[in-house]
MIFIMI-226630 format. One record per residue: residue number from 1; x, y, z of N, C-alpha, C in turn. Coordinates in nm, 2 decimals, decimal comma, padded with zeros to 4 digits, m for minus. Example, Ala and Ser with C-alpha at 12.3 -4.5 7.8 and 13.67 -1.06 7.14 Angstrom:
2
 drendo   n_px   n_py   n_pz  ca_px  ca_py  ca_pz   c_px   c_py   c_pz
      1  01,32 m00,57  00,78  01,23 m00,45  00,78  01,32 m00,33  00,78
      2  01,28 m00,22  00,71  01,37 m00,11  00,71  01,29  00,00  00,79
***
This chain:
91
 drendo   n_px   n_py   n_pz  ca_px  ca_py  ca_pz   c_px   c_py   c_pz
      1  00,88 m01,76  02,56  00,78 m01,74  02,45  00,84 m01,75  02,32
      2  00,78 m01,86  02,23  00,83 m01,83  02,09  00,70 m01,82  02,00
      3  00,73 m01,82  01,87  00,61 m01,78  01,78  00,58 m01,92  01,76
      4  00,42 m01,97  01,78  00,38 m02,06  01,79  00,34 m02,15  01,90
      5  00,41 m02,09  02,02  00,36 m02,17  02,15  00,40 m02,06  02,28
      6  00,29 m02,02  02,38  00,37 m01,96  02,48  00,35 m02,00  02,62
      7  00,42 m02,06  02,64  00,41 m02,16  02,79  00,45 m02,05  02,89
      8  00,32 m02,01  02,97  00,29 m01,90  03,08  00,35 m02,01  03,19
      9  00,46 m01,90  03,28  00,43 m01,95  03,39  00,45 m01,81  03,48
     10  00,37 m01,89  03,63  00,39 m01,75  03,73  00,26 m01,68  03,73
     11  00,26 m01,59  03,81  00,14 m01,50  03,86  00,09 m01,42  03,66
     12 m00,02 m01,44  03,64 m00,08 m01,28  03,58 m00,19 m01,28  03,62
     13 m00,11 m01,16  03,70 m00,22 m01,08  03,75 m00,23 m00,90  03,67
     14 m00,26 m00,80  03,79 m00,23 m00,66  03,77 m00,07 m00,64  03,76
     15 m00,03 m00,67  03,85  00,13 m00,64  03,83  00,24 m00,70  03,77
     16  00,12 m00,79  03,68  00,22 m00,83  03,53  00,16 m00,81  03,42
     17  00,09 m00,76  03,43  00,00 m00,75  03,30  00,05 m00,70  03,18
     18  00,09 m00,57  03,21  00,19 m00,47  03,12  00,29 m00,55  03,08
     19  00,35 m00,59  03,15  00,47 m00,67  03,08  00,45 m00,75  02,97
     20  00,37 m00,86  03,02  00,31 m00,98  02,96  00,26 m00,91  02,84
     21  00,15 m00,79  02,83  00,15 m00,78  02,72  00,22 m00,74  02,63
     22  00,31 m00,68  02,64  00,42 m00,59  02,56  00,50 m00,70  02,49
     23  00,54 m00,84  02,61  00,61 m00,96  02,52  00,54 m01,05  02,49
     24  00,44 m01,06  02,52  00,34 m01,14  02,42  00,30 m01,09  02,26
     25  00,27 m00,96  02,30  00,23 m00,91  02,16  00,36 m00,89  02,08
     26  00,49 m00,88  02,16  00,58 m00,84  02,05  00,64 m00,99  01,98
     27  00,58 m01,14  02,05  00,63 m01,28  02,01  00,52 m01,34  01,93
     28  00,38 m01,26  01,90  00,34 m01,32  01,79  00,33 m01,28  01,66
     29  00,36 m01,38  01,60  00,36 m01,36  01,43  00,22 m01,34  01,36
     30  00,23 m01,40  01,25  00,13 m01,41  01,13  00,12 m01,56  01,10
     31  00,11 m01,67  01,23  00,05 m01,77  01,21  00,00 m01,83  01,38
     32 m00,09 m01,95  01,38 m00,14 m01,96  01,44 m00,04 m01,98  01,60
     33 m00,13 m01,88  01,70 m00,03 m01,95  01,83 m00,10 m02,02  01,97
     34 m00,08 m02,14  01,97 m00,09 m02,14  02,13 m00,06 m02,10  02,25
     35 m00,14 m02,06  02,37 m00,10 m01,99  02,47 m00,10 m02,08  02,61
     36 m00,02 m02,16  02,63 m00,03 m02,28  02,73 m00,08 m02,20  02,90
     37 m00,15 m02,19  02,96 m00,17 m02,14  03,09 m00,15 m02,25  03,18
     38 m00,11 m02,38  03,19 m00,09 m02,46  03,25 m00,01 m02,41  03,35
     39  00,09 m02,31  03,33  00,17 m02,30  03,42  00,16 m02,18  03,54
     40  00,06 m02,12  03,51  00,02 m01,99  03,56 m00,02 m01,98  03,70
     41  00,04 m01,96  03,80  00,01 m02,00  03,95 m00,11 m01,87  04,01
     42 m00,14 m01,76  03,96 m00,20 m01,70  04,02 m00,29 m01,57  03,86
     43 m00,38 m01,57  03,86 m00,46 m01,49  03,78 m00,58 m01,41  03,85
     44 m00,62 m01,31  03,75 m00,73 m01,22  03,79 m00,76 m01,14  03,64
     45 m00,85 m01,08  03,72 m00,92 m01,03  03,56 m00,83 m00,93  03,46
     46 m00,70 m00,87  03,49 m00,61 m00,83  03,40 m00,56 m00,93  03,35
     47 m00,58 m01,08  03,31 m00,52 m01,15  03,24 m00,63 m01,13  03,12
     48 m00,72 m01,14  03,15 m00,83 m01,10  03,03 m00,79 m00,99  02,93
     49 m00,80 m00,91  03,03 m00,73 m00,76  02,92 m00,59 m00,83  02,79
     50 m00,53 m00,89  02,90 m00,35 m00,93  02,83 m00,39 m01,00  02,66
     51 m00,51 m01,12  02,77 m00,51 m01,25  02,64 m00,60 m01,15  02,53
     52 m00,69 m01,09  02,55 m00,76 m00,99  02,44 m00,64 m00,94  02,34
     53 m00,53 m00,86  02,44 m00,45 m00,76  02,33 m00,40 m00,87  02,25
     54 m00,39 m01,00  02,30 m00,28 m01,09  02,18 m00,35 m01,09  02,10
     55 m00,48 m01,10  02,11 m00,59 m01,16  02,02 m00,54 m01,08  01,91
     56 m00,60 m00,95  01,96 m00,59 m00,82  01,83 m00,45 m00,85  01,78
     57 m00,34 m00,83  01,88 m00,25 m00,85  01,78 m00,19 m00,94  01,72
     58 m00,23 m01,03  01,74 m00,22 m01,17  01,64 m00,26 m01,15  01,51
     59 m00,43 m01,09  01,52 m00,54 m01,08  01,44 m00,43 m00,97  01,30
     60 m00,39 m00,86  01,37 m00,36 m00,72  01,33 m00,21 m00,79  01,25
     61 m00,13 m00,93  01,23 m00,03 m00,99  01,18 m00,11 m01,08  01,10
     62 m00,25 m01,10  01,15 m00,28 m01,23  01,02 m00,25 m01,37  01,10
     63 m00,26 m01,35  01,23 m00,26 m01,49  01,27 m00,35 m01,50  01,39
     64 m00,35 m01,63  01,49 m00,46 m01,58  01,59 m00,39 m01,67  01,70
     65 m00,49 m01,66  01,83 m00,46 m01,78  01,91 m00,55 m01,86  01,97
     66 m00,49 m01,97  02,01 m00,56 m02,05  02,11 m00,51 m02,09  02,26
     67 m00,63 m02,08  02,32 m00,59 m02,11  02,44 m00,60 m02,25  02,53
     68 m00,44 m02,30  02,60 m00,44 m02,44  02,62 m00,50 m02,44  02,80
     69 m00,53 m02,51  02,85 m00,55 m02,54  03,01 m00,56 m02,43  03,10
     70 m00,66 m02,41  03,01 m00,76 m02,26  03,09 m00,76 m02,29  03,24
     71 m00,71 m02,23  03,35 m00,75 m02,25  03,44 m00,92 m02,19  03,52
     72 m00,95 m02,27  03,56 m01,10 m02,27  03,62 m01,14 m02,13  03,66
     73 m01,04 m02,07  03,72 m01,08 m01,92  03,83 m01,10 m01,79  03,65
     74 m01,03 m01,84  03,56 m01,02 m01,78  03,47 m01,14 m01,80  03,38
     75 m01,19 m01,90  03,32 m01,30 m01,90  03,26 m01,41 m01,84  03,36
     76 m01,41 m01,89  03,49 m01,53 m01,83  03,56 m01,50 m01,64  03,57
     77 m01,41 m01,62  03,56 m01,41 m01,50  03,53 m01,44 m01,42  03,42
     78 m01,41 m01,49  03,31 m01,44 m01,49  03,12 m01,61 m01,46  03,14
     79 m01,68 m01,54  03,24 m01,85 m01,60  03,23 m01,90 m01,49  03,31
     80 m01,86 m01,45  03,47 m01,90 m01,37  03,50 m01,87 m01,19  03,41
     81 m01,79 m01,19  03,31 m01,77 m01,11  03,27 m01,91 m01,04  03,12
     82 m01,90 m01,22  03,13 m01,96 m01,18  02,96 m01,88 m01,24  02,83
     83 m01,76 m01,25  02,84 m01,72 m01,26  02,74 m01,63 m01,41  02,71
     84 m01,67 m01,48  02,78 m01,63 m01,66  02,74 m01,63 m01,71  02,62
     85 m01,75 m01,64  02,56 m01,73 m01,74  02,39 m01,63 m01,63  02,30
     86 m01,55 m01,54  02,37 m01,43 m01,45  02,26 m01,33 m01,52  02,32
     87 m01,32 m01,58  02,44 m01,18 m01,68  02,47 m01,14 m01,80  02,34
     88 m01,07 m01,76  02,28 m01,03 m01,88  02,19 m00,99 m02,03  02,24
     89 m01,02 m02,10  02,30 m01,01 m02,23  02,42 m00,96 m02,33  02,30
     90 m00,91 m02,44  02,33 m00,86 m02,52  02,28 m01,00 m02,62  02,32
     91 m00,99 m02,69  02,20 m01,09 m02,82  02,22 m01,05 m02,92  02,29
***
């Protein structure tokens, strides 16, 4: 993870969640970051919680993020949730 791009790889799920957020939120700055999920072999709905806290704390530095190659199981989870248009998605 560096400031400005964080190329995920590996499970987030429940039993990375905490982690992930602790070093995600502690690697972004006060300018824009991408969050690559390309690499992400297993997810569930505590990834939602994770990519939220970056949000805030992105937001809480003055910067924000976007999200690259959302995997499929993840947006449908964003949708059944409710909250798909707060995912920052890359165009």
């Amino acid at each position: 993870m560096s400031a400005g791009r964080m190329e995920l790889e590996g499970p987030m799920t429940f039993a990375t969640a905490r982690a992930l957020s602790e070093q995600g939120a502690a690697a972004l700055g006060p300018g824009a970051c991408v969050i690559d999920l390309a690499g992400v072999s297993d997810i569930d709905s505590s990834a939602l919680a994770v990519l939220f806290a970056w949000a805030r704390a992105a937001a809480s530095r003055g910067g924000s993020i976007t999200l690259a190659h959302v995997p499929a199981n993840l947006s449908s989870l964003a949708e059944l949730y409710g909250v798909s248009d707060l995912l920052p998605a890359a165009a």
